[in-house]
PDB file of N, CA, C and O in Angstrom:
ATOM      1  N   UNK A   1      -1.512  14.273  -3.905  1.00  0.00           N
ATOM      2  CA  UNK A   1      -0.289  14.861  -3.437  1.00  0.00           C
ATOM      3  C   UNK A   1      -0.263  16.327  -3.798  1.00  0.00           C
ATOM      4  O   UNK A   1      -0.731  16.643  -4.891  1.00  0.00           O
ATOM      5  N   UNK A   2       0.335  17.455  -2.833  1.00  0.00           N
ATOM      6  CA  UNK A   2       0.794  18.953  -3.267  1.00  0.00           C
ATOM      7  C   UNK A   2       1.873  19.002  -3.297  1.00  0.00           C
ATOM      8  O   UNK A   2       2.491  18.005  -2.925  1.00  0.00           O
ATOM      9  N   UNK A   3       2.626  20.217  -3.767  1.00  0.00           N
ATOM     10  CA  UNK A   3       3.715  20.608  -3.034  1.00  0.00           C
ATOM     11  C   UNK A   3       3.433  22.109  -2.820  1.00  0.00           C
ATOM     12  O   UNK A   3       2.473  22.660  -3.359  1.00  0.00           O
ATOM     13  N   UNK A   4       4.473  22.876  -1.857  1.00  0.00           N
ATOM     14  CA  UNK A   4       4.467  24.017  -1.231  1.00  0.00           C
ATOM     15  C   UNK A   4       5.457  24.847  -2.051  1.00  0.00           C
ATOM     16  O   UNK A   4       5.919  24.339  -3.074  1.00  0.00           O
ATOM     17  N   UNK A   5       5.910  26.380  -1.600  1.00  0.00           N
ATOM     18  CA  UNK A   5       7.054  26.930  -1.916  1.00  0.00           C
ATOM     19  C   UNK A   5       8.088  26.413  -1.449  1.00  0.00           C
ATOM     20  O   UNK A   5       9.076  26.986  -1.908  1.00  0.00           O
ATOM     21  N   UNK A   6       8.432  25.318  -0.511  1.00  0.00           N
ATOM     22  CA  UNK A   6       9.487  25.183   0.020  1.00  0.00           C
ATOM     23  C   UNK A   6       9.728  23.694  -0.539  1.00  0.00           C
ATOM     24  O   UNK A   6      10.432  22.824  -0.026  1.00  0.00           O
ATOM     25  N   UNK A   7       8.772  23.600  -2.026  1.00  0.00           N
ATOM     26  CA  UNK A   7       9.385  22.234  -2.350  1.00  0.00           C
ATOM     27  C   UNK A   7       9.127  20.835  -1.975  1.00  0.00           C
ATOM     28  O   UNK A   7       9.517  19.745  -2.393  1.00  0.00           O
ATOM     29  N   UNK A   8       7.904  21.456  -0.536  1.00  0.00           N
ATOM     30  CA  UNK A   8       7.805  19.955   0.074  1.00  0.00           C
ATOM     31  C   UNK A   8       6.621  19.043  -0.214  1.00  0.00           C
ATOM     32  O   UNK A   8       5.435  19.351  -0.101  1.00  0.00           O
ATOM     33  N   UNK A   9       7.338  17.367  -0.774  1.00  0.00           N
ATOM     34  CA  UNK A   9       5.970  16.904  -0.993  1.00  0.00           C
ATOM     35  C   UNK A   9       4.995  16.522  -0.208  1.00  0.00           C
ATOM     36  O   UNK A   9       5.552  16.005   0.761  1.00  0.00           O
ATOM     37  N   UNK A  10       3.728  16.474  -0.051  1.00  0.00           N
ATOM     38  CA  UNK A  10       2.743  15.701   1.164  1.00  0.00           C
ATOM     39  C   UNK A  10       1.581  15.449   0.352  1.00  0.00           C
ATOM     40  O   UNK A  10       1.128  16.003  -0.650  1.00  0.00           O
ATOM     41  N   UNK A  11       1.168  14.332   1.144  1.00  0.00           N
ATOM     42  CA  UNK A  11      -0.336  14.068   0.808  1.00  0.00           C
ATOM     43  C   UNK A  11      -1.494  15.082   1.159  1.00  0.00           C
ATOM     44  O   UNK A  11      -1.639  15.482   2.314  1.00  0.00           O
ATOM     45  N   UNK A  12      -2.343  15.501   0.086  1.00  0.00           N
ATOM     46  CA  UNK A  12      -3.550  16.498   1.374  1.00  0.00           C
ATOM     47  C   UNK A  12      -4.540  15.316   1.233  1.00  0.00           C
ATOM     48  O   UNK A  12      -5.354  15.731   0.408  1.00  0.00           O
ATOM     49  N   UNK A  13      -4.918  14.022   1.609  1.00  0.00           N
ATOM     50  CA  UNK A  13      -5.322  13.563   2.770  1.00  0.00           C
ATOM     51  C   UNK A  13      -4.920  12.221   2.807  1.00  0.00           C
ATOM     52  O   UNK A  13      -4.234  11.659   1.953  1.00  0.00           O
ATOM     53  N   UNK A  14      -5.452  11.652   3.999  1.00  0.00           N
ATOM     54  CA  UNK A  14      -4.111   9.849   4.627  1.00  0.00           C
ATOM     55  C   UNK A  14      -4.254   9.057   3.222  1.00  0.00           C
ATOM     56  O   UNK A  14      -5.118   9.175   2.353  1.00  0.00           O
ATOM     57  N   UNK A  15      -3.682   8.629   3.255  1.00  0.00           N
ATOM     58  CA  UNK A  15      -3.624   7.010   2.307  1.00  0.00           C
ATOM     59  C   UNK A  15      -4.018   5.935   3.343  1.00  0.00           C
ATOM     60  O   UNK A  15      -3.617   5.781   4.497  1.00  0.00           O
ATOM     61  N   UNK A  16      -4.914   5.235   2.618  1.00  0.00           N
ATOM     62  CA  UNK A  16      -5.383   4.076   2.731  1.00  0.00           C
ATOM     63  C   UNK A  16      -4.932   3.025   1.939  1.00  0.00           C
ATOM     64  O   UNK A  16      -5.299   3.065   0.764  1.00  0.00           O
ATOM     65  N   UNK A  17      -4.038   1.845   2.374  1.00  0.00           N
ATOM     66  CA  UNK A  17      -3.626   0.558   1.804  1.00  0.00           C
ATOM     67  C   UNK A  17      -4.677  -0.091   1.262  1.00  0.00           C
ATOM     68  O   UNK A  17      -4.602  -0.656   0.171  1.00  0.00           O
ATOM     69  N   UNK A  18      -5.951  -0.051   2.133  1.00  0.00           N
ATOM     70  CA  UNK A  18      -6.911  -1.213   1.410  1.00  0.00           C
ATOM     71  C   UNK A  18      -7.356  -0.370   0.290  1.00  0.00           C
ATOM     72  O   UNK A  18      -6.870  -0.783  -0.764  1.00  0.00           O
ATOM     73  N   UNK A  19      -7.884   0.356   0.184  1.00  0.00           N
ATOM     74  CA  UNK A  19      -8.308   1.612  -0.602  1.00  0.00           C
ATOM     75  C   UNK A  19      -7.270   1.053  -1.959  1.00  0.00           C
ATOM     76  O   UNK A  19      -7.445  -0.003  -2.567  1.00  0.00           O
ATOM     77  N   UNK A  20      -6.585   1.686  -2.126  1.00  0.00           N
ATOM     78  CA  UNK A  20      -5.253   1.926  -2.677  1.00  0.00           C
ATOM     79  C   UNK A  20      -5.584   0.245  -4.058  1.00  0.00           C
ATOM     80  O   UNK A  20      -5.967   0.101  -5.219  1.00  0.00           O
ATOM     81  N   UNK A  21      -4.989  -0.878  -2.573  1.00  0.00           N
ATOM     82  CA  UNK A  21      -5.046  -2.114  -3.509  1.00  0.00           C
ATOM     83  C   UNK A  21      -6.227  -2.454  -4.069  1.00  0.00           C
ATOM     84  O   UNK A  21      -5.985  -3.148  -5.057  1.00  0.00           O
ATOM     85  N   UNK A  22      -7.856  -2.241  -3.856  1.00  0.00           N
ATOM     86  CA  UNK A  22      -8.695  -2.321  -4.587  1.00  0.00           C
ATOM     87  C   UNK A  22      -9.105  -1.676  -5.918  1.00  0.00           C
ATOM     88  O   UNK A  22      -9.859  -1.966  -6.846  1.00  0.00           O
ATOM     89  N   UNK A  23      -8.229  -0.616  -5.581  1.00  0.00           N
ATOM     90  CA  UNK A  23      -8.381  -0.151  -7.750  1.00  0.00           C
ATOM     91  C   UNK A  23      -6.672   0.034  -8.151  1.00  0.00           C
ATOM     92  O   UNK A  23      -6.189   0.653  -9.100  1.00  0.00           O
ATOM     93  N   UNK A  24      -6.056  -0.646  -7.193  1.00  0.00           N
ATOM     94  CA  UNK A  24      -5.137  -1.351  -8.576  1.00  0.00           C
ATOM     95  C   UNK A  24      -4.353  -2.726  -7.836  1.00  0.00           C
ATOM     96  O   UNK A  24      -4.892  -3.239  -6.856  1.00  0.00           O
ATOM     97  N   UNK A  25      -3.153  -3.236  -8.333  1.00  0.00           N
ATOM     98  CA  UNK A  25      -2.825  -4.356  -8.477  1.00  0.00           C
ATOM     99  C   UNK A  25      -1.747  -4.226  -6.935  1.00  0.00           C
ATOM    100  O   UNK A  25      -1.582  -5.196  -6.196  1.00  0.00           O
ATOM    101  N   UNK A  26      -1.182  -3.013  -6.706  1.00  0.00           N
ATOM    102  CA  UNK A  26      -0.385  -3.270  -5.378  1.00  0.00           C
ATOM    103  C   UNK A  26      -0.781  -1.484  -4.758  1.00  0.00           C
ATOM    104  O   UNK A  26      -1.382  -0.476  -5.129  1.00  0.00           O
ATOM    105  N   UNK A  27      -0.012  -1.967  -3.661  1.00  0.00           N
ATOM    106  CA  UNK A  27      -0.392  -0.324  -2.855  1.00  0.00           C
ATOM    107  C   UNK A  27       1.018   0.866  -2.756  1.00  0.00           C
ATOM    108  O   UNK A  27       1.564   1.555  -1.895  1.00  0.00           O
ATOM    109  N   UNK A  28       1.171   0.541  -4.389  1.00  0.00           N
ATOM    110  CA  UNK A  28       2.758   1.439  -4.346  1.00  0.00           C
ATOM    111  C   UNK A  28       2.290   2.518  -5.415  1.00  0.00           C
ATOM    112  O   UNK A  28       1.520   2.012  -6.231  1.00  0.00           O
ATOM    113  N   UNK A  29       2.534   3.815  -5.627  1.00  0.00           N
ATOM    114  CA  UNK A  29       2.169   4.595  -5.868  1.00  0.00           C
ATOM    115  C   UNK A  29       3.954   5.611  -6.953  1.00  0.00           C
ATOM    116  O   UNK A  29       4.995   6.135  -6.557  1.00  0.00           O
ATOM    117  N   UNK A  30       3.481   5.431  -7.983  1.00  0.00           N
ATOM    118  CA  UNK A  30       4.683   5.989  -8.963  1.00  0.00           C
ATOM    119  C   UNK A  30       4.557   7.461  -9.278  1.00  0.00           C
ATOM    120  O   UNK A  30       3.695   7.415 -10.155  1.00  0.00           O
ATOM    121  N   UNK A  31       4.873   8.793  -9.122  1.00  0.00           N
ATOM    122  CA  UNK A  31       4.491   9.667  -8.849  1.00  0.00           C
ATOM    123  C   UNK A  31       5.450  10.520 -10.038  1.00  0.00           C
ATOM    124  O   UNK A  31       6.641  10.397  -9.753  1.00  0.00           O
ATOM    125  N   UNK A  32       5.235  11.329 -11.260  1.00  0.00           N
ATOM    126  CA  UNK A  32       6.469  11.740 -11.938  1.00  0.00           C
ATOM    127  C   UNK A  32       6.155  13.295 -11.903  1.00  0.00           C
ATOM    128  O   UNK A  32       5.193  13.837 -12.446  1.00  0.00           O
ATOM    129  N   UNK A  33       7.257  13.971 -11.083  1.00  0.00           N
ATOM    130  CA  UNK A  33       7.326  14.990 -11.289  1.00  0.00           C
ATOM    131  C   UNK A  33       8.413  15.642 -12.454  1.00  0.00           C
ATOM    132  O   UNK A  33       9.462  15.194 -12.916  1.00  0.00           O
ATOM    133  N   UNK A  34       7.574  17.051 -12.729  1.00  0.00           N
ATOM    134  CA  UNK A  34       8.133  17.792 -13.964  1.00  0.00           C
ATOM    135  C   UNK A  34       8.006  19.052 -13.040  1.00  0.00           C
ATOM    136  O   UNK A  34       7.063  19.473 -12.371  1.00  0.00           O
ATOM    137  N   UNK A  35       9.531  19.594 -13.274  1.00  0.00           N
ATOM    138  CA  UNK A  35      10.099  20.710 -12.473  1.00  0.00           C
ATOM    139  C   UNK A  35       9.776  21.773 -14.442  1.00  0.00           C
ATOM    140  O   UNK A  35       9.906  21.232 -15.540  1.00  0.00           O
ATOM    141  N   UNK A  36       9.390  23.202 -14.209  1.00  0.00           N
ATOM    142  CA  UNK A  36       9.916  24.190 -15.427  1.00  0.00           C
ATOM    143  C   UNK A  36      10.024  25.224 -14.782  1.00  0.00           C
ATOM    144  O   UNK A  36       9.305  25.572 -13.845  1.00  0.00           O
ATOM    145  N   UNK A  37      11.194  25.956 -15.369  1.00  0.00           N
ATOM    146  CA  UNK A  37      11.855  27.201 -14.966  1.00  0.00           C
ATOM    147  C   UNK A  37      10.918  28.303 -15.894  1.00  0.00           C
ATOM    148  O   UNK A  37      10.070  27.930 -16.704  1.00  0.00           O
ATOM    149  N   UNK A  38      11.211  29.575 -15.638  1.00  0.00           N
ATOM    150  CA  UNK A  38      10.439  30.532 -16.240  1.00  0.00           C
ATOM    151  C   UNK A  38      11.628  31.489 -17.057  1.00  0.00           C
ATOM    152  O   UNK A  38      11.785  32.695 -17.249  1.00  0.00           O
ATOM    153  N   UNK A  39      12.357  30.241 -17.415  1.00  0.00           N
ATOM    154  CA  UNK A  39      13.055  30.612 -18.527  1.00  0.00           C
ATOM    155  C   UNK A  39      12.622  31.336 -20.194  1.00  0.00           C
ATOM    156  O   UNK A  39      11.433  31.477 -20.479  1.00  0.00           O
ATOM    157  N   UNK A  40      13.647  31.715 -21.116  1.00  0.00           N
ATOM    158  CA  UNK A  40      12.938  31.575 -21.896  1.00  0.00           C
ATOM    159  C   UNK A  40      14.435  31.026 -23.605  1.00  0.00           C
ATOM    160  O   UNK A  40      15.361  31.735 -23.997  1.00  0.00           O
ATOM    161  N   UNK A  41      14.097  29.842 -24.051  1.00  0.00           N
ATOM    162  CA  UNK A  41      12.843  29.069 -23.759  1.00  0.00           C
ATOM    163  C   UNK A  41      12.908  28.141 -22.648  1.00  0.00           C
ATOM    164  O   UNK A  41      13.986  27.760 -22.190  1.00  0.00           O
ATOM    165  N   UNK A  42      11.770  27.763 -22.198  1.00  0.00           N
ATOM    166  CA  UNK A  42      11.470  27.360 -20.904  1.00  0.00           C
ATOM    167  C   UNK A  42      12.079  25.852 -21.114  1.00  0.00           C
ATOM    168  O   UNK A  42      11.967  25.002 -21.998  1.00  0.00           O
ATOM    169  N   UNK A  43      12.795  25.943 -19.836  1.00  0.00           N
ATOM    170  CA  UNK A  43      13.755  24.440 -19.954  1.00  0.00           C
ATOM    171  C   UNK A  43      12.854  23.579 -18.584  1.00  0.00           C
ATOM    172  O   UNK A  43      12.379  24.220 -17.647  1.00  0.00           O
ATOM    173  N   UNK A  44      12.729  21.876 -18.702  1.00  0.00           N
ATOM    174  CA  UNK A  44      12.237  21.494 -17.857  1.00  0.00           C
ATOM    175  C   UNK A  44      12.925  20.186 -17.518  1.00  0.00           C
ATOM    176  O   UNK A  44      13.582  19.571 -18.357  1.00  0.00           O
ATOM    177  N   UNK A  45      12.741  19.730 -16.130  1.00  0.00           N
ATOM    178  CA  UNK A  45      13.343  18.552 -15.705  1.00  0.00           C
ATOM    179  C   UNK A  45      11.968  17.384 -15.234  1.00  0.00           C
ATOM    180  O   UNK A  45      10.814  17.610 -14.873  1.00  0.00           O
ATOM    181  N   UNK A  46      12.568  16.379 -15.398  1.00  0.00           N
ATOM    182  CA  UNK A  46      11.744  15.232 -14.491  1.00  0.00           C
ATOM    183  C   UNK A  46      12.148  14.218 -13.585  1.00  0.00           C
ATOM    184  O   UNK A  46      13.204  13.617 -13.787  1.00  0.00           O
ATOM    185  N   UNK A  47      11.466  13.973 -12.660  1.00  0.00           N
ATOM    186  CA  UNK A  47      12.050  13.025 -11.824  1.00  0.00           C
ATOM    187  C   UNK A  47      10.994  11.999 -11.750  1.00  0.00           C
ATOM    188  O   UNK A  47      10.084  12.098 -12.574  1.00  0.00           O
ATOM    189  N   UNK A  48      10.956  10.830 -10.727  1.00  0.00           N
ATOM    190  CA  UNK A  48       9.950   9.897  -9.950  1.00  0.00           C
ATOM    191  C   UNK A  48      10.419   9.704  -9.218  1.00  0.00           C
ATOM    192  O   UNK A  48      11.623   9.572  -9.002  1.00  0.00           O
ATOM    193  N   UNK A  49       9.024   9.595  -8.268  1.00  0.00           N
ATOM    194  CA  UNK A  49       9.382   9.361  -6.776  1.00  0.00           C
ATOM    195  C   UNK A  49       8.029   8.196  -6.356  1.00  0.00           C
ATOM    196  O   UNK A  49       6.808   8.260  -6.499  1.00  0.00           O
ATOM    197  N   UNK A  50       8.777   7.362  -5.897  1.00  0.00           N
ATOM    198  CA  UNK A  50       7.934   6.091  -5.595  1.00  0.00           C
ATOM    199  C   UNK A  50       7.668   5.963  -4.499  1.00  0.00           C
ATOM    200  O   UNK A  50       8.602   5.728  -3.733  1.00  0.00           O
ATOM    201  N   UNK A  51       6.358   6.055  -3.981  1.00  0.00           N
ATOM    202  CA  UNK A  51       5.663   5.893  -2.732  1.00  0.00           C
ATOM    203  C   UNK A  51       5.259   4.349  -2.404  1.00  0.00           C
ATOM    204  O   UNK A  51       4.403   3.785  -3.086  1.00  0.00           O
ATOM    205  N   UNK A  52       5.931   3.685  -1.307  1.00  0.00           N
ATOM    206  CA  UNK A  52       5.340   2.596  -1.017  1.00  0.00           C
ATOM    207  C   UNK A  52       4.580   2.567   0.036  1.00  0.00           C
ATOM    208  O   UNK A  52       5.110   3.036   1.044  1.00  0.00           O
ATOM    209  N   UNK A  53       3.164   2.045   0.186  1.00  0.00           N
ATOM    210  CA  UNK A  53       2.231   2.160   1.247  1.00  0.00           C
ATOM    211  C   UNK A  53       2.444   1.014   1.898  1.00  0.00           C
ATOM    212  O   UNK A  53       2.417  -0.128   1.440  1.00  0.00           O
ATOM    213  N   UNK A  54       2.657   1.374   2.991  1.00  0.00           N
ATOM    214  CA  UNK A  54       2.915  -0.112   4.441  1.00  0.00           C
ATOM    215  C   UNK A  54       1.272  -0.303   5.323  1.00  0.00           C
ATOM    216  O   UNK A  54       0.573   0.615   5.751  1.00  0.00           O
ATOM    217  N   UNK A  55       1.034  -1.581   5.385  1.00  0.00           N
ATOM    218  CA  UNK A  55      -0.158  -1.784   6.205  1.00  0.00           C
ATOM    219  C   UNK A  55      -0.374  -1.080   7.399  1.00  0.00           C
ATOM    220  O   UNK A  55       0.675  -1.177   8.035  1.00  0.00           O
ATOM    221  N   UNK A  56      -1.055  -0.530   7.927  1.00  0.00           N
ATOM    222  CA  UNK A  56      -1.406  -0.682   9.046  1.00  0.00           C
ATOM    223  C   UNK A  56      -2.412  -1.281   9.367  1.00  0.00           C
ATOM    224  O   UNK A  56      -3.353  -1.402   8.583  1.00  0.00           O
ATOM    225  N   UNK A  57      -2.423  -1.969  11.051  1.00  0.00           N
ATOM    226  CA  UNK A  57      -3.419  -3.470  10.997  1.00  0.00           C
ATOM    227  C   UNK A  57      -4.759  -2.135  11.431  1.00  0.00           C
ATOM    228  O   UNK A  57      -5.042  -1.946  12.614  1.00  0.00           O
ATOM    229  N   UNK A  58      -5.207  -1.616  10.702  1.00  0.00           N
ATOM    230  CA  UNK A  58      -6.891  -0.601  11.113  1.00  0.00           C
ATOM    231  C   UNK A  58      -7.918  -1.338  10.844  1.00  0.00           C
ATOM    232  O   UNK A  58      -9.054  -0.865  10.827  1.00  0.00           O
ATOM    233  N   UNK A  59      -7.706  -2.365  10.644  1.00  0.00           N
ATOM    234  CA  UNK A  59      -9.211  -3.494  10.624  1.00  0.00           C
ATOM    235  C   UNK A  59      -9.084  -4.736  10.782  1.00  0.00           C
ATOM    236  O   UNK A  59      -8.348  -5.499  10.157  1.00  0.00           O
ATOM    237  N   UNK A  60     -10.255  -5.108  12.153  1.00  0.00           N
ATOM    238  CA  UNK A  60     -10.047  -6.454  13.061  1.00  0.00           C
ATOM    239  C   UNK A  60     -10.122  -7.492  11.758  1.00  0.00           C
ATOM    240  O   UNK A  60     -10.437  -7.217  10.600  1.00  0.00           O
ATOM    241  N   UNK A  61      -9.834  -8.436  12.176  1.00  0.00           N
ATOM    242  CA  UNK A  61     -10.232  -9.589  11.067  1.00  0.00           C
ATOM    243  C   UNK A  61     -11.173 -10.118  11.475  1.00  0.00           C
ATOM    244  O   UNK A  61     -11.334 -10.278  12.685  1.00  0.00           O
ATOM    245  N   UNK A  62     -12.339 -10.670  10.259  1.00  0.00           N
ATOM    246  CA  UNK A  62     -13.550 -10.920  10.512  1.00  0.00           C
ATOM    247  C   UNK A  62     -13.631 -12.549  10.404  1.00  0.00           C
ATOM    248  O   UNK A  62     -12.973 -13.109   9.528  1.00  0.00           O
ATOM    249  N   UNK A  63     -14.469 -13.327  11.331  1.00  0.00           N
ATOM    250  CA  UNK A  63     -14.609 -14.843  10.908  1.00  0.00           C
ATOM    251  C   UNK A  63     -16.155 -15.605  10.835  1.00  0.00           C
ATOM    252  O   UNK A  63     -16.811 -15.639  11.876  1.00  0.00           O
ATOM    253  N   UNK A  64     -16.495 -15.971  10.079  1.00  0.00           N
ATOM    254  CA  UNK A  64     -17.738 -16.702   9.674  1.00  0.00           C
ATOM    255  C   UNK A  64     -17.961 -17.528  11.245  1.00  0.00           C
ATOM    256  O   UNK A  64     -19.113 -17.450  11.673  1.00  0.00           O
ATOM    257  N   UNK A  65     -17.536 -17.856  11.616  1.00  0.00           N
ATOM    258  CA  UNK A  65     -17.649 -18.791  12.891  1.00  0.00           C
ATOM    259  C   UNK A  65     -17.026 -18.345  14.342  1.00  0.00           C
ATOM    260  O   UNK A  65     -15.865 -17.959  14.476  1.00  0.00           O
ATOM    261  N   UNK A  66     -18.033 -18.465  15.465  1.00  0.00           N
ATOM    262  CA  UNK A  66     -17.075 -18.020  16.968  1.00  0.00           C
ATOM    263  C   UNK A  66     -16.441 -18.930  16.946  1.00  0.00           C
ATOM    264  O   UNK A  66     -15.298 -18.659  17.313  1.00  0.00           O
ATOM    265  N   UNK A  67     -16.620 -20.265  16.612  1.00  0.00           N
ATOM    266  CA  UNK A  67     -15.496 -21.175  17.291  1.00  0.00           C
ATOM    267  C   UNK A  67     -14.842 -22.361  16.354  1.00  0.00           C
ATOM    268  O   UNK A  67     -15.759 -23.180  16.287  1.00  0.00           O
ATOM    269  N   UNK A  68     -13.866 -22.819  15.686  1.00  0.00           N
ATOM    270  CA  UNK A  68     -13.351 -23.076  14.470  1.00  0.00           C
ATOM    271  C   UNK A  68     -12.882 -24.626  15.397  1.00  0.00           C
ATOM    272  O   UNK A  68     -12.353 -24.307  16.462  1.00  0.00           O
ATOM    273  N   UNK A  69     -12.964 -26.093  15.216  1.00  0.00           N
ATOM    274  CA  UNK A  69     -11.823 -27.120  15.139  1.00  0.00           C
ATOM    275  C   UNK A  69     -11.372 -27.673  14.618  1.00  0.00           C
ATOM    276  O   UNK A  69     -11.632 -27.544  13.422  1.00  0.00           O
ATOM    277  N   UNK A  70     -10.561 -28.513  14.906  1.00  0.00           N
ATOM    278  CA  UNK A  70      -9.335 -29.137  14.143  1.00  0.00           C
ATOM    279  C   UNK A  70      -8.973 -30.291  14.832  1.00  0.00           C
ATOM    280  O   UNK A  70      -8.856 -30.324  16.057  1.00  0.00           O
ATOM    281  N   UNK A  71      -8.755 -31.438  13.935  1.00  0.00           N
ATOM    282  CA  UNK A  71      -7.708 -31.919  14.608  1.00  0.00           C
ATOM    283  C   UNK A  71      -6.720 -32.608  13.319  1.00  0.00           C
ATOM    284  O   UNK A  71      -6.810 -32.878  12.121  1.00  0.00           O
ATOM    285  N   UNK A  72      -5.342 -32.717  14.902  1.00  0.00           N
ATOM    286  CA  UNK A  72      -4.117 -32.714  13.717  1.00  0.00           C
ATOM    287  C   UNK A  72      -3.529 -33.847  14.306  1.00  0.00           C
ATOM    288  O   UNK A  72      -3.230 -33.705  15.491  1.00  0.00           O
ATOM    289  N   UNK A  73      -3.290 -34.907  13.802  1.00  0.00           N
ATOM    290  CA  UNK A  73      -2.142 -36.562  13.904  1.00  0.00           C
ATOM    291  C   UNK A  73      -0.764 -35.347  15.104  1.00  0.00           C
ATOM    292  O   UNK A  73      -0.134 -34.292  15.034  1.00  0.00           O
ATOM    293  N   UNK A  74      -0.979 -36.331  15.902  1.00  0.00           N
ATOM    294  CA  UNK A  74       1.077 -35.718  16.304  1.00  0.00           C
ATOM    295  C   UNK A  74       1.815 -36.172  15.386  1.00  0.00           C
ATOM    296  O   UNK A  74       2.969 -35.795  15.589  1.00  0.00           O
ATOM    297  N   UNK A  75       1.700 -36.996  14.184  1.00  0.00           N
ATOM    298  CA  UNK A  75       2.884 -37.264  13.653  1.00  0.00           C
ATOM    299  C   UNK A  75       2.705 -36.671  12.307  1.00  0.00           C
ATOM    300  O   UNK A  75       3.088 -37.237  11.283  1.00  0.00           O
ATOM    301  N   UNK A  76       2.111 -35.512  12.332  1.00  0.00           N
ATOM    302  CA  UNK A  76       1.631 -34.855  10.976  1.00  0.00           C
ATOM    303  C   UNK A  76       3.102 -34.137  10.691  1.00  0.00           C
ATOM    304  O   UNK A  76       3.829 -33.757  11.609  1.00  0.00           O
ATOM    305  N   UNK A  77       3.433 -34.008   9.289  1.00  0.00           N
ATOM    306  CA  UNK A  77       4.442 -33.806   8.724  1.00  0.00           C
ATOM    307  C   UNK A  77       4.276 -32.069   9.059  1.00  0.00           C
ATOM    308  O   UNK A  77       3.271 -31.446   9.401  1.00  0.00           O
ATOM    309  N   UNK A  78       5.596 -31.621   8.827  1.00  0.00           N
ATOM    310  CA  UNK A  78       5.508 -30.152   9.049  1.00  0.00           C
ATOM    311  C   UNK A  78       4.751 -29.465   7.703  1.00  0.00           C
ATOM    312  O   UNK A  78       4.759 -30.054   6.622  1.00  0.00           O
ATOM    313  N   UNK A  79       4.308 -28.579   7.829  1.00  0.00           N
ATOM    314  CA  UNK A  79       3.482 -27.533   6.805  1.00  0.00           C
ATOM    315  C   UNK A  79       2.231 -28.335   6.456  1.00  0.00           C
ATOM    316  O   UNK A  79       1.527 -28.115   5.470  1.00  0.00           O
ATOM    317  N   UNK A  80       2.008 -29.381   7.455  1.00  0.00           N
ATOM    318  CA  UNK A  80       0.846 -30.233   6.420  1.00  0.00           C
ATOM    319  C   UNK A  80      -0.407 -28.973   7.053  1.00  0.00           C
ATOM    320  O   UNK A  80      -0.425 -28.250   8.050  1.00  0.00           O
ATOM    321  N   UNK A  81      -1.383 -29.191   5.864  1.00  0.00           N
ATOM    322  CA  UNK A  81      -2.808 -28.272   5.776  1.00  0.00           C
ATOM    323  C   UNK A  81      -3.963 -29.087   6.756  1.00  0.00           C
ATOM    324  O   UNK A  81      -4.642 -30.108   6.643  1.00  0.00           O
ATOM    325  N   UNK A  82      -3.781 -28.080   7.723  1.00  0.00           N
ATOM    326  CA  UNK A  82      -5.337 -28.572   8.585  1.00  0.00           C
ATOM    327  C   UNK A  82      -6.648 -27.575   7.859  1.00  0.00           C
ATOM    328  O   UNK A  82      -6.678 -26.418   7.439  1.00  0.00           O
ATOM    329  N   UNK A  83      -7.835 -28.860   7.977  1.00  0.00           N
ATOM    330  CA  UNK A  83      -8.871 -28.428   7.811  1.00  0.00           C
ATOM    331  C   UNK A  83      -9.758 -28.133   9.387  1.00  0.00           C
ATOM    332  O   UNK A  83      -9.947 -28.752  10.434  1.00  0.00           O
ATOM    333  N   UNK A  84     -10.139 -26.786   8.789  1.00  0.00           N
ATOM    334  CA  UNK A  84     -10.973 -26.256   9.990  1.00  0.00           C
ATOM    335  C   UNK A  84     -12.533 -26.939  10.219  1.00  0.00           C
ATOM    336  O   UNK A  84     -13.098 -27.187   9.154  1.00  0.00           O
ATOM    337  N   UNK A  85     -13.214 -27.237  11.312  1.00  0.00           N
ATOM    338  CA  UNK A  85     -14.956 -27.355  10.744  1.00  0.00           C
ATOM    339  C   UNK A  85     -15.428 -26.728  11.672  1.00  0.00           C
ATOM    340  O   UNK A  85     -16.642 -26.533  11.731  1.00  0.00           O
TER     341      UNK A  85
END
């Protein structure tokens, strides 16, 4: 992340979700800024600002198999677990 003279925050370059969740535990990003004046003595503030990263679908899903079946009872209970072969 930068910021400019005008205060504004941005990323200098995209975020990646998958990226992101592979070196840590979720894809939310805690960010603490410390404002100091050129006071003297120099007084300072802090804030946080929490970035949450939303998926975007940028990668097909991949499957071990072209063609997957199943079969399921019609009188299979709702949520019951089908096995694929």
């Amino acid at each position: 992340f930068d910021t400019n003279i005008k205060n504004l925050l941005r990323t200098i370059h995209p975020l990646d979700r998958e990226a992101i969740i592979h070196s840590s535990a979720t894809a939310d990003i805690l960010l603490t800024i410390i404002a100091v004046d050129n006071g003297y003595p120099e007084r300072t503030g802090t804030g946080t600002v929490s970035v949450i990263i939303k998926d975007v679908n940028d990668n097909p899903p991949h499957f071990t198999q072209t063609i997957y079946n199943a079969k399921v009872s019609e009188d299979a209970p709702v949520n019951q677990s089908v096995v694929l072969s």
